[in-house]
C-alpha positions as CSV (number, residue, x, y, z in Angstrom):
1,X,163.0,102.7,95.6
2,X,161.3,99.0,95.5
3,X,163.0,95.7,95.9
4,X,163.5,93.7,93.0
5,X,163.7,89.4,92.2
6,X,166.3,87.5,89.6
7,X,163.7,86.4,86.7
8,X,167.0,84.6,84.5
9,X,170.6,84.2,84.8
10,X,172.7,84.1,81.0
11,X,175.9,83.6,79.8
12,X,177.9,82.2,82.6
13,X,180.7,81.0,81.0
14,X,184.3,79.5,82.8
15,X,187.6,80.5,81.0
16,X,189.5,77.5,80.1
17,X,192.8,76.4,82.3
18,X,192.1,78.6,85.1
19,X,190.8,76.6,88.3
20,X,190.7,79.0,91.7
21,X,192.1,77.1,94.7
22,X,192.6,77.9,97.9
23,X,194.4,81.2,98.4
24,X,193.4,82.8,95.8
25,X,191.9,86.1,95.9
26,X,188.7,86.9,94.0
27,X,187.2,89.8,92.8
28,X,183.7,90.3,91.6
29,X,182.5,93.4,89.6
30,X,178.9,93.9,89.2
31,X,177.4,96.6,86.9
32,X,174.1,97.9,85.8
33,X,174.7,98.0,81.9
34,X,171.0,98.6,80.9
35,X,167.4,99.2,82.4
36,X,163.8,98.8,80.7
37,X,160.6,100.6,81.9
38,X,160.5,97.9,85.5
39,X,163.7,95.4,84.3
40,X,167.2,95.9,84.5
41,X,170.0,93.9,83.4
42,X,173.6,93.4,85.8
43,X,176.9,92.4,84.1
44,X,179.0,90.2,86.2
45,X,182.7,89.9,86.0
46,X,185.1,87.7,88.4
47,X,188.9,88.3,88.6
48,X,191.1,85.8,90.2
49,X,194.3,86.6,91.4
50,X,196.7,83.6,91.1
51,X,198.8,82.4,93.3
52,X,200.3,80.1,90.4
53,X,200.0,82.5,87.7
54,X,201.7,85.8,89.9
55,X,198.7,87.6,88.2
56,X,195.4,88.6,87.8
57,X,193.4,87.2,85.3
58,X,189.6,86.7,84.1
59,X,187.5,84.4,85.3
60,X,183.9,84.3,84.4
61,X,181.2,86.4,83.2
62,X,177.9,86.4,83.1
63,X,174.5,89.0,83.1
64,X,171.8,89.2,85.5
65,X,168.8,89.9,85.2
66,X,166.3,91.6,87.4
67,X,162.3,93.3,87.6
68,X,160.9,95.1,90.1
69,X,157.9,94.0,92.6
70,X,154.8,95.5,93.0
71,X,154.8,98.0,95.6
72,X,151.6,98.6,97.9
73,X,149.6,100.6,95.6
74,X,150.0,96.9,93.4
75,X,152.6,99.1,90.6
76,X,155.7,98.1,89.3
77,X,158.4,100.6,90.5
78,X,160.1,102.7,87.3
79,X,163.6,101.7,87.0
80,X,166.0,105.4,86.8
81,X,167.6,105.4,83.6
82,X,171.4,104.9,83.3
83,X,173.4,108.1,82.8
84,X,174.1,107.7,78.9
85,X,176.5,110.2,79.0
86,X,179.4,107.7,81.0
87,X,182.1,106.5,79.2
88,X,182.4,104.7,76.1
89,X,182.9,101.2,78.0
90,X,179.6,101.9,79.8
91,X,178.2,102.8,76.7
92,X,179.2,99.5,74.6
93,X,177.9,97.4,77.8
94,X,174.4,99.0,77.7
95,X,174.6,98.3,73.5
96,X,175.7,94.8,74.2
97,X,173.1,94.1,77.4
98,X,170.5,94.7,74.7
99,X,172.0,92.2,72.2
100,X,172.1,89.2,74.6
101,X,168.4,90.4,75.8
102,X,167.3,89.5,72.3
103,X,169.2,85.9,72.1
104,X,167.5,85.6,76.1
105,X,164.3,85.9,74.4
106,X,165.1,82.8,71.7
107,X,166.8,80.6,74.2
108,X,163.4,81.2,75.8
109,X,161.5,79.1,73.0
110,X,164.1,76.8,73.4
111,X,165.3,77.1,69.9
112,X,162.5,76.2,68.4
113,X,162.5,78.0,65.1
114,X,162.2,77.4,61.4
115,X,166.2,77.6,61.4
116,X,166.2,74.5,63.6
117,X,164.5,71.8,60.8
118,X,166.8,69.2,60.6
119,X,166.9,65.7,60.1
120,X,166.0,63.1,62.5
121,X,169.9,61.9,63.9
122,X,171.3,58.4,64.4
123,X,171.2,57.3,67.9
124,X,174.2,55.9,69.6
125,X,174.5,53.1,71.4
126,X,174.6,53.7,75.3
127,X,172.6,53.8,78.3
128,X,169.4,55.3,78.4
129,X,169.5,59.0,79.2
130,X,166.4,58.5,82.1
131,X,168.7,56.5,84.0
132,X,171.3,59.0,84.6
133,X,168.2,61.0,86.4
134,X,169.6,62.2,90.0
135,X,166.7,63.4,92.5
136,X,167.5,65.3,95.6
137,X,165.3,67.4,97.8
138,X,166.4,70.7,99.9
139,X,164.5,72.3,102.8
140,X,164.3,76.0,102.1
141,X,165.6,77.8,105.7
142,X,165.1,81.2,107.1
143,X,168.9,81.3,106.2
144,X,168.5,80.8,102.9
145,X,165.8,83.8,102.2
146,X,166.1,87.3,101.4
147,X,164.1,90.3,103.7
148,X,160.9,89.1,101.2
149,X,161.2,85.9,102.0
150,X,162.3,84.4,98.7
151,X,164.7,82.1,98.3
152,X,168.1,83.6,97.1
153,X,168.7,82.7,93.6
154,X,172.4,82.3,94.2
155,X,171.1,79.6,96.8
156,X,169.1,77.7,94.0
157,X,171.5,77.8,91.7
158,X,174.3,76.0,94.1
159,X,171.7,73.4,94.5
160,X,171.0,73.2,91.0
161,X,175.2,72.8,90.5
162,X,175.4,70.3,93.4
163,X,172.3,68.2,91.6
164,X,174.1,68.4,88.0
165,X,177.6,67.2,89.4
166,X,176.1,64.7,91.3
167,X,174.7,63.0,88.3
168,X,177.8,63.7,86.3
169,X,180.0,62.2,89.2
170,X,177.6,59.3,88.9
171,X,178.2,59.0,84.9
172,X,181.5,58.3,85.1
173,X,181.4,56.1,87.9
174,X,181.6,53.0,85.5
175,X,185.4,54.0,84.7
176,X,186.2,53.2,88.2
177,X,189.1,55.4,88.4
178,X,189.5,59.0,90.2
179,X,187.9,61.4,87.6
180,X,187.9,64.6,88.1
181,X,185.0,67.6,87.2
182,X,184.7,70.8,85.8
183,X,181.6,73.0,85.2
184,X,182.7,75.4,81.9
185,X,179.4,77.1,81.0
186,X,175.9,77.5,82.3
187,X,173.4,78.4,80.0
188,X,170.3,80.3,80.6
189,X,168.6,79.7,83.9
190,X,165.1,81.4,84.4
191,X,163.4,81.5,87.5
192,X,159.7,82.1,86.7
193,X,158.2,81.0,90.5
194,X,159.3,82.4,93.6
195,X,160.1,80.1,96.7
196,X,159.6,80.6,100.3
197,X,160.9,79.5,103.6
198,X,159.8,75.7,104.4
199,X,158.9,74.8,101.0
200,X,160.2,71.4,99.5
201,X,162.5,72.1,96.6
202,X,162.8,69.1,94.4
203,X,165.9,68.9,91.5
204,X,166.4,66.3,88.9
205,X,169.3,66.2,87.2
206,X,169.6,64.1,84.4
207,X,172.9,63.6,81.6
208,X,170.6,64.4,78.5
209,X,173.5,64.4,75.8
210,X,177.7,63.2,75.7
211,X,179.9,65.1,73.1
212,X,183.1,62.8,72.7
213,X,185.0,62.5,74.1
214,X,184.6,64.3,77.4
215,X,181.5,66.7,77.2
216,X,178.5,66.2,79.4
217,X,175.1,68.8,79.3
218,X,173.9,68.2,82.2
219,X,169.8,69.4,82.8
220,X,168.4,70.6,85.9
221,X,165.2,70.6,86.4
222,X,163.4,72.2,90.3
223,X,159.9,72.1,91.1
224,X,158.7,73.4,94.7
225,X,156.3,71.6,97.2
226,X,154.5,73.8,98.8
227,X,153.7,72.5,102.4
228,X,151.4,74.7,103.4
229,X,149.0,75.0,100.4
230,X,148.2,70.9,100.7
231,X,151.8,69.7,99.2
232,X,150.9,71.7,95.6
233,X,153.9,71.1,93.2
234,X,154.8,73.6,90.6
235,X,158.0,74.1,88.3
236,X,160.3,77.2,89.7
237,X,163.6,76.7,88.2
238,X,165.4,74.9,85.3
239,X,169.3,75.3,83.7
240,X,171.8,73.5,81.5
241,X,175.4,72.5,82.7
242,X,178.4,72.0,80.6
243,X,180.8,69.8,82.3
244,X,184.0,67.8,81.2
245,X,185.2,65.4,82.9
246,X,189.1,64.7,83.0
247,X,191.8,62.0,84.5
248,X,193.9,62.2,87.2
249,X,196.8,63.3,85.4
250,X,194.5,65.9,83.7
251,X,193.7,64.0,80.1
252,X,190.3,63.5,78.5
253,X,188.5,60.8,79.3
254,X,186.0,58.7,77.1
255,X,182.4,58.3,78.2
256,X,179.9,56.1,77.6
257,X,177.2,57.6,75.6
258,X,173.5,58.5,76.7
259,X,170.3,57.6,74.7
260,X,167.1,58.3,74.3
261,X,164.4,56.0,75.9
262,X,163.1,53.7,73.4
263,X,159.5,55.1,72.2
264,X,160.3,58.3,73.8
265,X,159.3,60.9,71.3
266,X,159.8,64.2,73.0
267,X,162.9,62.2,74.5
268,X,164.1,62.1,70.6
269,X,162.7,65.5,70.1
270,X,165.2,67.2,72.7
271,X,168.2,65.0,72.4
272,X,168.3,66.2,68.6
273,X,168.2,69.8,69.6
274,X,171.2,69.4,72.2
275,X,173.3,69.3,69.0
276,X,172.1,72.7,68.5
277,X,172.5,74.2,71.7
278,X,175.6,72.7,72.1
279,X,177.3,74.5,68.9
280,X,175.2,78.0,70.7
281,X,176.8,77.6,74.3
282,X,180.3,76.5,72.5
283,X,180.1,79.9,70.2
284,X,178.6,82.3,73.0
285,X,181.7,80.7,75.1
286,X,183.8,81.9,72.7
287,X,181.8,85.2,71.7
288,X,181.8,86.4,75.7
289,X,185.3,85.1,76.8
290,X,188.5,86.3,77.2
291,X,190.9,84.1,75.0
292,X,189.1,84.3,71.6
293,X,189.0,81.3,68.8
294,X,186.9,79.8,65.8
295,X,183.5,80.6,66.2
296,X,180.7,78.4,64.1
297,X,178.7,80.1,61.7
298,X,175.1,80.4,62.9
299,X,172.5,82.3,61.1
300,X,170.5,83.2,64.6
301,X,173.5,84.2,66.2
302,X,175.2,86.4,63.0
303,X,173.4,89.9,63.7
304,X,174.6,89.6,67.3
305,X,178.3,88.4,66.2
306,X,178.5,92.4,65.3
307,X,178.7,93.7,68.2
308,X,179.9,91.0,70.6
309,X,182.9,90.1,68.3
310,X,183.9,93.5,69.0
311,X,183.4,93.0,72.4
312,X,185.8,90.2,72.4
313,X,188.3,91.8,70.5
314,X,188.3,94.8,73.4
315,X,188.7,92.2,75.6
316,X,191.8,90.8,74.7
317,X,193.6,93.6,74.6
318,X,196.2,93.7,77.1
319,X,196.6,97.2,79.3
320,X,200.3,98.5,80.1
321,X,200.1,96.7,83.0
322,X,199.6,93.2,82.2
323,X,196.3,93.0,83.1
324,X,193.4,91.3,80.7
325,X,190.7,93.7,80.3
326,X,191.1,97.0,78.3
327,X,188.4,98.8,76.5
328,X,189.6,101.6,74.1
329,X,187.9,104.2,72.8
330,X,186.7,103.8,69.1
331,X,185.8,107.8,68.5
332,X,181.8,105.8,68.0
333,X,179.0,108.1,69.0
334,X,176.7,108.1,72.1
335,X,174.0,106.8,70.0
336,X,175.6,103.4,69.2
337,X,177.9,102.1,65.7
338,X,177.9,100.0,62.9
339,X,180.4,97.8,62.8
340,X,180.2,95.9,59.5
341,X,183.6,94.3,59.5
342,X,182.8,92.3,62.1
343,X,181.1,90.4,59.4
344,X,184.8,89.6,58.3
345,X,185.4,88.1,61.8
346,X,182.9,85.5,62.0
347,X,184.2,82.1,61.9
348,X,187.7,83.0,62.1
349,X,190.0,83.2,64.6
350,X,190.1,86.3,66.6
C-alpha cells in the first residue's frame, strides 16, 4: 500500500447536445486500465441519465493519471500489475491507456516538433490577446486537502474552470446580450507542484485564440504563493479550455477576434501553434467520443488512429438494450492486434 498524487489529467472531452440539468442522475465509472513500475493510469466515464432524453447516455471521458509517493524508507511503492487475463474490454483499455500515454508525452513538449514548421500566419484584426487576461486568487482550506495535505486536484481544476469562464464570460461581454457558455473539451492539464493548506493559489486566464465563429481556447495558467516560505511563487498547474459560446435561442454567435501583442514574439510564437492544437483537441474529440465524424489527417496522431478508431467504432455500437456503450469481442489475442484497416478509416466518417 502507499498513497498516491494526480501528476496530469487528458482527454476530457464533453459530447455534443447533451447538457446535465437539474434532476438528472449521473453516473461515474472509474477504472484502472494500466500500471507502470510506480504510475498508473484511471479511465473515467460519466453516464447521464436524462430526464429529457428517457435514457441513459454518454457523457464525458477522460484518463487520470497517478504515481506513487515515497514511503518512509524515501522508495516509491511498486504498483500490483493488472490481471491481464480479464476480459477483452479490459484488455483493449490497458492497449489503448498506453497509446494516449505516448501522445501525453508530445502534448508535453507542447507540440513542438519538426512536423510543426509552418509559416508565420496573418494576424487578424481584434483586441489584444493580454487584455482578455483574468486574475483571481483562492485560499487553499483544510477543506480543500487530502489526508497529505495536498490540495485535491479536482479542487484546482474547478478553480481553473471558474478562472477560464470568467474570462470567456468577459469576451463576449461586448455583444451585450444574454450569451450563454459551454466548456466541450479540456486538454491536458499537468500538475507538476503540489499545494498545501494556506498557500495563495494564483490563476490567470487569458482568451489566447477565436476559431469563427464561436470557439474560444481559453489558457489557464496557476502559480502558488507560498506564505510560509517568505511569499515564494512557483508554477503548479496549467490547462487549455475549449468553450463555445451560444445565443439565447441556442445559435452561434460571432466573436470578436484576439491578437497577439504588438512586438510580442513568443506571443506570435504560441498563437501560431493554437491552430495546431486546435485541429489535435478537435480530432482526439472525435477519436475518444461517442458519436463518431470526420477526423483530420495528422501525421503525429496516424499510429495512434489504429487503435483508438477502433475504439470508437466499439463505442458506437448500440447493446440490445438501447444503451451506448458495447464492446464486442474481436477473437484478438491477450497479447494485443494489428489492426491495419483502420488505416482505411482515417479521415472519413465513422
Amino acid at each position: 500500500g502507499g498513497n498516491c498524487v494526480t501528476v496530469a489529467v487528458s482527454d476530457m472531452s464533453f459530447e455534443p447536445g447533451l447538457t446535465p440539468t437539474g434532476g438528472d442522475s449521473v453516473e461515474l465509472r472509474a477504472t484502472p486500465v494500466s500500471v507502470g513500475k510506480t504510475s498508473m493510469a484511471v479511465g473515467l466515464l460519466v453516464l447521464v441519465e436524462s430526464r429529457k432524453l428517457a435514457k441513459r447516455v454518454a457523457y464525458c471521458t477522460a484518463q487520470f493519471t497517478y504515481v506513487t509517493l515515497p514511503g518512509e524508507d524515501g522508495q516509491r511503492p511498486k504498483c500490483p500489475p493488472l490481471d491481464s487475463t480479464g476480459c477483452v474490454e479490459e484488455r483493449y483499455a490497458a492497449m489503448l491507456a498506453g497509446e494516449r500515454k505516448k501522445v501525453l508525452l508530445k502534448e508535453g513538449t507542447r507540440f513542438i516538433d519538426r512536423e510543426l514548421a509552418h509559416a508565420r500566419e496573418t494576424y487578424p484584426e481584434g483586441v489584444p490577446i493580454s487584455s482578455t487576461t483574468v486574475r483571481m486568487t483562492e485560499l487553499v482550506l483544510p477543506p480543500h486537502t487530502n489526508h497529505m495535505n495536498n490540495t485535491f486536484g479536482g479542487q484546482i481544476m474547478a478553480w481553473m474552470h471558474k478562472a477560464a469562464m470568467v474570462a470567456a464570460q468577459r469576451h463576449v461581454g461586448q455583444h451585450k446580450q444574454l450569451v450563454y457558455l459551454k466548456t466541450c473539451a479540456v486538454a491536458a492539464v499537468d500538475f507538476p507542484k503540489p499545494s498545501k493548506a494556506a498557500d495563495h493559489l494564483l490563476f490567470a486566464a487569458t482568451v489566447e485564440r477565436i476559431f469563427s465563429p464561436h470557439n474560444m481556447l481559453v489558457s489557464v495558467h496557476v502559480q502558488k504563493r507560498v506564505i510560509l516560505e517568505g511569499s515564494r511563487i512557483e508554477t503548479i498547474n496549467n490547462g487549455l479550455f475549449h468553450i463555445q459560446a451560444w445565443t439565447a435561442d441556442k445559435g452561434p454567435i460571432s466573436l470578436q477576434l484576439v491578437t497577439p501583442d504588438s512586438g510580442n514574439e513568443d506571443a506570435k510564437e504560441a498563437f501560431d501553434k493554437l491552430a495546431w492544437r486546435w485541429q489535435l483537441m478537435q480530432a482526439r474529440a472525435v477519436l475518444f467520443g461517442f458519436q463518431g465524424g470526420p477526423l483530420p489527417l495528422i501525421k503525429t496522431l496516424a499510429a495512434e488512429a489504429y487503435n483508438t478508431t477502433i475504439e470508437g467504432l466499439l463505442r458506437l455500437l448500440p447493446d440490445e438494450n438501447g444503451g451506448t456503450v458495447l464492446w464486442q469481442d474481436l477473437s484478438l489475442g491477450v497479447s494485443g492486434f494489428d489492426v491495419r484497416m483502420a488505416q482505411d478509416l482515417w479521415g472519413q466518417d465513422q
